[in-house]
C-alpha positions as a Markdown table, in Angstrom:
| # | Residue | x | y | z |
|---|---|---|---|---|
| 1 | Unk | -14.4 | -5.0 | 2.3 |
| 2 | Unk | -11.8 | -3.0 | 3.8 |
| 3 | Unk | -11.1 | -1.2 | 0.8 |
| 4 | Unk | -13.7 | 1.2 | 0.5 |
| 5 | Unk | -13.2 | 2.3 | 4.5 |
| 6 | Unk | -12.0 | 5.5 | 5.5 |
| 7 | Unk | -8.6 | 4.5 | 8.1 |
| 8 | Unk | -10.2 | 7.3 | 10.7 |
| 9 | Unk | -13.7 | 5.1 | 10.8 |
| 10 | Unk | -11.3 | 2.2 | 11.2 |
| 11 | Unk | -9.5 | 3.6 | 14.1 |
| 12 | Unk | -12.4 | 4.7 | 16.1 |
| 13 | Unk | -14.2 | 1.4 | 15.3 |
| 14 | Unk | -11.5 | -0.7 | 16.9 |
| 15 | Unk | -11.5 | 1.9 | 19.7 |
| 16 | Unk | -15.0 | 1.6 | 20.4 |
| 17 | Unk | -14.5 | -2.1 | 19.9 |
| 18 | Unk | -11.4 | -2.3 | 22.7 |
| 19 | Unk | -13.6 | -0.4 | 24.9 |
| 20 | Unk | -16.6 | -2.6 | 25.0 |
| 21 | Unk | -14.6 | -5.9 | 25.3 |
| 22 | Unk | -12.8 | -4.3 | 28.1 |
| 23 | Unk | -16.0 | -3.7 | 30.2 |
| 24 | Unk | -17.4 | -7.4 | 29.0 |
| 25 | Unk | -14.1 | -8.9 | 29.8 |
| 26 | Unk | -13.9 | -7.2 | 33.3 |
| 27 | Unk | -18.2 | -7.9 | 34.2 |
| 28 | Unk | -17.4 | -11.8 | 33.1 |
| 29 | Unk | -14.2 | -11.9 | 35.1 |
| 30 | Unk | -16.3 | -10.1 | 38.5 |
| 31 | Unk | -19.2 | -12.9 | 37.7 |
| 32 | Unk | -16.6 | -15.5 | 38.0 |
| 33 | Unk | -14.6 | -14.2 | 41.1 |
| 34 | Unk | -16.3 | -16.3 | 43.5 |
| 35 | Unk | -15.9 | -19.8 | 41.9 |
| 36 | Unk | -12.4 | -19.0 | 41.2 |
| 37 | Unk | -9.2 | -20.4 | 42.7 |
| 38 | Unk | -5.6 | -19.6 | 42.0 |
| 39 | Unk | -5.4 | -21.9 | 39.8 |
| 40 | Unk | -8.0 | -21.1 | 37.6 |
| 41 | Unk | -6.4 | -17.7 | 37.8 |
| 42 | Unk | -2.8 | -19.0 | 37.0 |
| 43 | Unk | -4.4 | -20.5 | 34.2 |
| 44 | Unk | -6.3 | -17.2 | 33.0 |
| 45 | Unk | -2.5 | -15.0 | 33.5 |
| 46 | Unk | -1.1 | -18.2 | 30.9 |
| 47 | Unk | -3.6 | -17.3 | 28.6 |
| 48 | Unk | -3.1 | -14.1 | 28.5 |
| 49 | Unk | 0.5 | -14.5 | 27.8 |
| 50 | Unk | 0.1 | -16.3 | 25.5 |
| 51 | Unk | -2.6 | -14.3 | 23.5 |
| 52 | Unk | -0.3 | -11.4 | 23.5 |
| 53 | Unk | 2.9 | -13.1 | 22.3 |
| 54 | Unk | 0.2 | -14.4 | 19.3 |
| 55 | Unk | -0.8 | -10.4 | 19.0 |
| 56 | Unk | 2.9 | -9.8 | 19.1 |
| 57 | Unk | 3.6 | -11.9 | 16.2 |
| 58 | Unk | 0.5 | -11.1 | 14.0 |
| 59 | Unk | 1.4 | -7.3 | 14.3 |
| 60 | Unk | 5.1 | -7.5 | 13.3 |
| 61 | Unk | 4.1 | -10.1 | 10.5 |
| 62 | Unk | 1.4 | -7.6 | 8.9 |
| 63 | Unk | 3.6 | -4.7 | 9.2 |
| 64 | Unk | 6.3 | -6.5 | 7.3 |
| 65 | Unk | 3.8 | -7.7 | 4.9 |
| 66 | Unk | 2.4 | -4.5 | 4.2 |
| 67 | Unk | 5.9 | -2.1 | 4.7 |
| 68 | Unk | 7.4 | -4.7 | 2.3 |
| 69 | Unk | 4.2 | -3.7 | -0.3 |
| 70 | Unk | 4.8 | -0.3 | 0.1 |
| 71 | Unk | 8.5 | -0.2 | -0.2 |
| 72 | Unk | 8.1 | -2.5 | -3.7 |
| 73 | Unk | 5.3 | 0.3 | -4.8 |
| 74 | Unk | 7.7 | 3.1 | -4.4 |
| 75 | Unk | 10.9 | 1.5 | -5.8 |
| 76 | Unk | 8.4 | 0.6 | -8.9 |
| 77 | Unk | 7.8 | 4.7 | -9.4 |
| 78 | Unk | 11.3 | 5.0 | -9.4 |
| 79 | Unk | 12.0 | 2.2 | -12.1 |
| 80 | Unk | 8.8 | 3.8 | -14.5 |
| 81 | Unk | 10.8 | 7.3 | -14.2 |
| 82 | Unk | 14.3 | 5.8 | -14.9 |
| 83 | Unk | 13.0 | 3.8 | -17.6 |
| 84 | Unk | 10.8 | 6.9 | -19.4 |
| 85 | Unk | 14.3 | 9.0 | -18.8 |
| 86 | Unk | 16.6 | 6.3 | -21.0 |
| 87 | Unk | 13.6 | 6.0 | -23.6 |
| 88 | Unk | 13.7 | 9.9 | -23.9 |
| 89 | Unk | 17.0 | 9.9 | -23.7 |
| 90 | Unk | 17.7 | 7.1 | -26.4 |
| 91 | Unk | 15.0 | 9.0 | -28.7 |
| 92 | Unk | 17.4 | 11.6 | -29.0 |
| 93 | Unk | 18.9 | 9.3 | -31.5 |
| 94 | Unk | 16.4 | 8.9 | -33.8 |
| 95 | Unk | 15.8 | 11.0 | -37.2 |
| 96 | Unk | 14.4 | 14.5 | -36.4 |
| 97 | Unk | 10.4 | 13.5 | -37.1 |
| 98 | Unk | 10.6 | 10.5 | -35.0 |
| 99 | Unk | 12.5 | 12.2 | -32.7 |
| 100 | Unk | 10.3 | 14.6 | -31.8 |
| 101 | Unk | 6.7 | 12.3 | -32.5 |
| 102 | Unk | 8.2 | 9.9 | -29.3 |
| 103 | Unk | 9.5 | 12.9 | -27.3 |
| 104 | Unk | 5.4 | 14.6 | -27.7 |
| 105 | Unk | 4.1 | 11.2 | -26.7 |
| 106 | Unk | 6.4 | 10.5 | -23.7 |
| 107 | Unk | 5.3 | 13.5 | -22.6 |
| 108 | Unk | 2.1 | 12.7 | -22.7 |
| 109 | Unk | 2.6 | 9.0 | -21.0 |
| 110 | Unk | 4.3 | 10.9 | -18.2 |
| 111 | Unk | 1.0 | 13.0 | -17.6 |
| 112 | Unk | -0.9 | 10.0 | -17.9 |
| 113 | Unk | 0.8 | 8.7 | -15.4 |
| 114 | Unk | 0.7 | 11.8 | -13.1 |
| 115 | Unk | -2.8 | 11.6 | -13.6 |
| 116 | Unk | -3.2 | 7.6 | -12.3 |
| 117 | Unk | -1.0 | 8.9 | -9.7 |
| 118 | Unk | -3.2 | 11.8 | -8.6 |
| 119 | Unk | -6.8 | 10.0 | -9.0 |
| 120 | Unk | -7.2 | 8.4 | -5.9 |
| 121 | Unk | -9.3 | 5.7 | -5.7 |
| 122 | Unk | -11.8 | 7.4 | -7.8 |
| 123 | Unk | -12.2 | 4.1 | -10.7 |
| 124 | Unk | -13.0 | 6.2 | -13.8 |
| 125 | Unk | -10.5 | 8.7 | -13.4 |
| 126 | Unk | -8.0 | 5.5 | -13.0 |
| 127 | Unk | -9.6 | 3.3 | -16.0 |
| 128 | Unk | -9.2 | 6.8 | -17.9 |
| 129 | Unk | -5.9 | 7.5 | -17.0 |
| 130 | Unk | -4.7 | 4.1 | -17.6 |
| 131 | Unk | -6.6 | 4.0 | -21.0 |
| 132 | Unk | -4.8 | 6.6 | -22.3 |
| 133 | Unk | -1.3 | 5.7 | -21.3 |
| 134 | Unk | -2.0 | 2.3 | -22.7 |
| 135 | Unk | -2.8 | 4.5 | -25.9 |
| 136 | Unk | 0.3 | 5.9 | -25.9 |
| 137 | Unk | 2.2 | 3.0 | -25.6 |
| 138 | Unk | 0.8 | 1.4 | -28.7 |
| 139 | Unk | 1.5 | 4.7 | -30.7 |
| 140 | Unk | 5.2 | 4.4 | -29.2 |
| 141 | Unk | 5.4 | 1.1 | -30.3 |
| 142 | Unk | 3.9 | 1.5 | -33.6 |
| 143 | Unk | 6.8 | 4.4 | -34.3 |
| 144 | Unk | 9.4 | 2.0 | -32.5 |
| 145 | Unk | 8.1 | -0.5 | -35.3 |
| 146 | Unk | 8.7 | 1.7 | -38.5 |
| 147 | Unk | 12.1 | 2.5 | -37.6 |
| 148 | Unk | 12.8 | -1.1 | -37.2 |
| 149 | Unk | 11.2 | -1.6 | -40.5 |
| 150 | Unk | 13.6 | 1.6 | -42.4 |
| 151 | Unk | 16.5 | -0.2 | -40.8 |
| 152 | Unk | 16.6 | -3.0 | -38.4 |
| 153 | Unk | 20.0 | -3.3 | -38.0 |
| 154 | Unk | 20.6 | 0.3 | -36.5 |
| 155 | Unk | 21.9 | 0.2 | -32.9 |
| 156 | Unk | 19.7 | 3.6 | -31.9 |
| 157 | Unk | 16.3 | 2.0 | -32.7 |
| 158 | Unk | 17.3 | -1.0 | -31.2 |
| 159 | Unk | 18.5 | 0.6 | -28.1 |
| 160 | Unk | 15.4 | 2.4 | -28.0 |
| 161 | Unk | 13.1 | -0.4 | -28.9 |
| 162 | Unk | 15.0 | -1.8 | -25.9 |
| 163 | Unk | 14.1 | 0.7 | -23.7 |
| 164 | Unk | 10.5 | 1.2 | -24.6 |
| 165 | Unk | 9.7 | -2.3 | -24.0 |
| 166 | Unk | 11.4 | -1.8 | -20.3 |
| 167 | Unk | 9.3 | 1.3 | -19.7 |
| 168 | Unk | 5.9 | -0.6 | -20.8 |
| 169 | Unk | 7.0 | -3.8 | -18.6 |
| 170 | Unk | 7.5 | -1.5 | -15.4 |
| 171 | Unk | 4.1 | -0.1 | -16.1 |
| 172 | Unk | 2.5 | -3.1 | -16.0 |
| 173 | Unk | 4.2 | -4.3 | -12.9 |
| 174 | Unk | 3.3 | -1.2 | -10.9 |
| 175 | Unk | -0.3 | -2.3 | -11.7 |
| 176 | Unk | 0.1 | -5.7 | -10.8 |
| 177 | Unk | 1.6 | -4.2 | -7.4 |
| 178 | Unk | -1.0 | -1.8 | -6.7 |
| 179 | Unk | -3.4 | -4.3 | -6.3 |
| 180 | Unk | -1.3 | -6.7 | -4.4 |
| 181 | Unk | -2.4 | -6.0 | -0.6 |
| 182 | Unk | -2.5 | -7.6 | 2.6 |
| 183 | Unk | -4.9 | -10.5 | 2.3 |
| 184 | Unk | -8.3 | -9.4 | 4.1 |
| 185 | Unk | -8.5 | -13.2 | 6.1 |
| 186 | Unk | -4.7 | -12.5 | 7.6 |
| 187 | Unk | -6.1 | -8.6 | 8.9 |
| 188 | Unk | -9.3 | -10.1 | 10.1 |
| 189 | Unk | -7.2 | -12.7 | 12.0 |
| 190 | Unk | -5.1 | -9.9 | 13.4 |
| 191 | Unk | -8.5 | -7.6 | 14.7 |
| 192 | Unk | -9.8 | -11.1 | 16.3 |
| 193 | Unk | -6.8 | -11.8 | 18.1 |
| 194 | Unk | -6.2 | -8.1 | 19.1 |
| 195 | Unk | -10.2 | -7.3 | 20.4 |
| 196 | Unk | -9.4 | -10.8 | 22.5 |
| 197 | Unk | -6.4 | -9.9 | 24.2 |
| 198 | Unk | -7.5 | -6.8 | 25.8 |
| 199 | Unk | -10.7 | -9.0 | 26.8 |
| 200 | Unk | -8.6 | -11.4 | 28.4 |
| 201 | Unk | -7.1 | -9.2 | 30.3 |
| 202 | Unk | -9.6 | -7.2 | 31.7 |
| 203 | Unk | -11.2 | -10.7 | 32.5 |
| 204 | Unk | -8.1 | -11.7 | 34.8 |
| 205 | Unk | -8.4 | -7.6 | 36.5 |
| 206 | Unk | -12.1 | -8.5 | 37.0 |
| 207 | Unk | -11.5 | -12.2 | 38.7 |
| 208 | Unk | -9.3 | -9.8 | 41.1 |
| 209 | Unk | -12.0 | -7.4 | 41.5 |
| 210 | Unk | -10.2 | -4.8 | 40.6 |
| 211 | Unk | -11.1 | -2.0 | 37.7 |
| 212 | Unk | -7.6 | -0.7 | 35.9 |
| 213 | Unk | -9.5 | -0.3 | 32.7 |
| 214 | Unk | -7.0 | 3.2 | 32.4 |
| 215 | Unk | -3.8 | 1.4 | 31.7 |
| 216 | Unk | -5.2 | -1.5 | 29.8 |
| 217 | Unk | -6.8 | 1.6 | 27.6 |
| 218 | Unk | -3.5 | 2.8 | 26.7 |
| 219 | Unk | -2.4 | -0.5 | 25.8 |
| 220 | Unk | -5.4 | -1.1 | 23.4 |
| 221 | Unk | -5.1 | 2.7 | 22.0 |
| 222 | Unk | -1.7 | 1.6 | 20.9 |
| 223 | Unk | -2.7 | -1.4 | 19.4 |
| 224 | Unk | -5.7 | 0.4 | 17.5 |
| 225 | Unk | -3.0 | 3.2 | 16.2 |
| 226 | Unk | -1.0 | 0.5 | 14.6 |
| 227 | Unk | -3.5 | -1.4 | 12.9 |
| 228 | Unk | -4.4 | 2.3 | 11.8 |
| 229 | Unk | -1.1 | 2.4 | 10.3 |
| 230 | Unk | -0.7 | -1.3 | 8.7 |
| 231 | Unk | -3.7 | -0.6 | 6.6 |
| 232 | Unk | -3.1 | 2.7 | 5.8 |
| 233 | Unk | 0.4 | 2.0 | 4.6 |
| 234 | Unk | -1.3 | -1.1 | 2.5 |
| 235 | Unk | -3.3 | 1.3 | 0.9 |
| 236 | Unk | -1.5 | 3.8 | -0.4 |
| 237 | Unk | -3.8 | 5.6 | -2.5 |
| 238 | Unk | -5.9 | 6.9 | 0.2 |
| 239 | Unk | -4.8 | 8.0 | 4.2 |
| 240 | Unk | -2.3 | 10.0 | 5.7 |
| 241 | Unk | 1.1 | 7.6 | 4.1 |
| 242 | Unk | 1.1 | 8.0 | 0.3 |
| 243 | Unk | 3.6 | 7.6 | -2.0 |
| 244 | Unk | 5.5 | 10.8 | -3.6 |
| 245 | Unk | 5.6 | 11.4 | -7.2 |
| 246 | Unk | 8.4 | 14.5 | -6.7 |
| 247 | Unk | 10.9 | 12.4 | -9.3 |
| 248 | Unk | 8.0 | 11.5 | -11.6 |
| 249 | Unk | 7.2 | 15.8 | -11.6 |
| 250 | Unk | 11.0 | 16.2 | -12.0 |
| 251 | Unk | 10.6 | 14.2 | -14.9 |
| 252 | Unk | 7.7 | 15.9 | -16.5 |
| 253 | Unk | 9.6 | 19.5 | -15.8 |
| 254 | Unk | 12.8 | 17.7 | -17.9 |
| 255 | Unk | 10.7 | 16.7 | -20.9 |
| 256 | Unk | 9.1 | 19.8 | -21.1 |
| 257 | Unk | 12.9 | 22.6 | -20.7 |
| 258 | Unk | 14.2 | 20.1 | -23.1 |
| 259 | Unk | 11.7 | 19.9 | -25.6 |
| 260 | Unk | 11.7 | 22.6 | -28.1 |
């Protein structure tokens, strides 16, 4: 459900969110000033303590969860690009035809890829992009396979043969990975218990009959920029933290200066 929302409609909807709970919180907490004691408001500080160590815990566990995402997205990139390199690389010892049939189509696979890269979360340009990469990895393999057949015993096709099946394993794990997000029940969890705490307390400033919604503000403007930031970092396809694709371009400029 949370995949299709822009992070900026996010952000301002847990604002307005904070905001309202706030003045609730603080009304409820007025209502009840009268038929409170000290211990009731003892009780009500506990609460709030405790609310906002549970807060505490559920932020730092979702930004791990989804830094940890990220950071196994962007290693992936650079595992596709070092395994297209020893492919090309290893083509180079290949007869002449086949050398330069796998060095066209790797350079095509790498512009496929630049494409997936590039389409956003726009689902035909990504079922097109990934159609025709997979296209390219059959015609790889099909060449792979008639060197094998001329002469299986050859250390170059082997060597490539091992490093085309590296470069088509990587690929598929960087799709598995793009999908593999924050669970949706474990966020929801996390906007419950952060809309609560500010509610709490403004509900123990109102049993004191005091307004400080200003500070308390701050406090759930911070909170709203960081579950700004845990989704946007667990989506990176879309928002304001993407991943680069500089060393997959580096790549695509290499195949292209050293292929004549």
């Amino acid at each position: 459900m949370l995949w299709g929302v822009d992070e900026g409609v996010v952000f301002f909807g847990v604002v307005a969110a904070f905001c309202a709970v706030l003045e609730i919180g603080f009304r409820l907490g007025r209502r009840h000033r009268a038929r409170s004691d000290d211990a009731a408001k003892s009780h009500v500080s506990a609460l709030q303590a405790a609310l906002l160590g549970l807060l505490a815990l559920l932020l730092g566990f979702n930004f791990a969860m989804a830094a940890s995402r990220f950071d196994a997205r962007k290693a992936l990139i650079q595992d596709e690009v070092n395994a297209v390199g020893t492919a090309y690389l290893r083509a180079q010892l290949l007869s002449p035809r086949q050398r330069q049939e796998v060095t066209q189509l790797l350079r095509a696979y790498v512009a496929a890829r630049i494409e997936f890269m590039g389409a956003g979360i726009d689902k035909a340009l990504l079922e097109t992009a990934h159609t025709s990469a997979t296209r390219i990895e059959a015609q790889l393999w099909t060449l792979a396979g008639e060197a094998a057949a001329r002469d299986s015993s050859a250390v170059p096709t082997g060597l490539f043969i091992q490093s085309l099946n590296d470069m088509i394993n990587v690929n598929e794990k960087r799709l598995a990975v793009q999908d593999n997000h924050v669970p949706e029940v474990v966020i929801h969890l996390l906007f419950a218990v952060a809309v609560g705490a500010p509610g709490f307390i403004a509900y123990g400033y109102g049993l004191a009959g005091q307004r400080r919604h200003g500070s308390t503000a701050i406090f759930a403007l911070l909170i709203a920029l960081v579950l700004t930031i845990i989704l946007d970092m667990d989506r990176p396809r879309r928002g304001l933290i993407r991943i680069g694709e500089e060393s997959v371009l580096r790549l695509q400029e290499t195949l292209e200066r050293d292929t004549p």
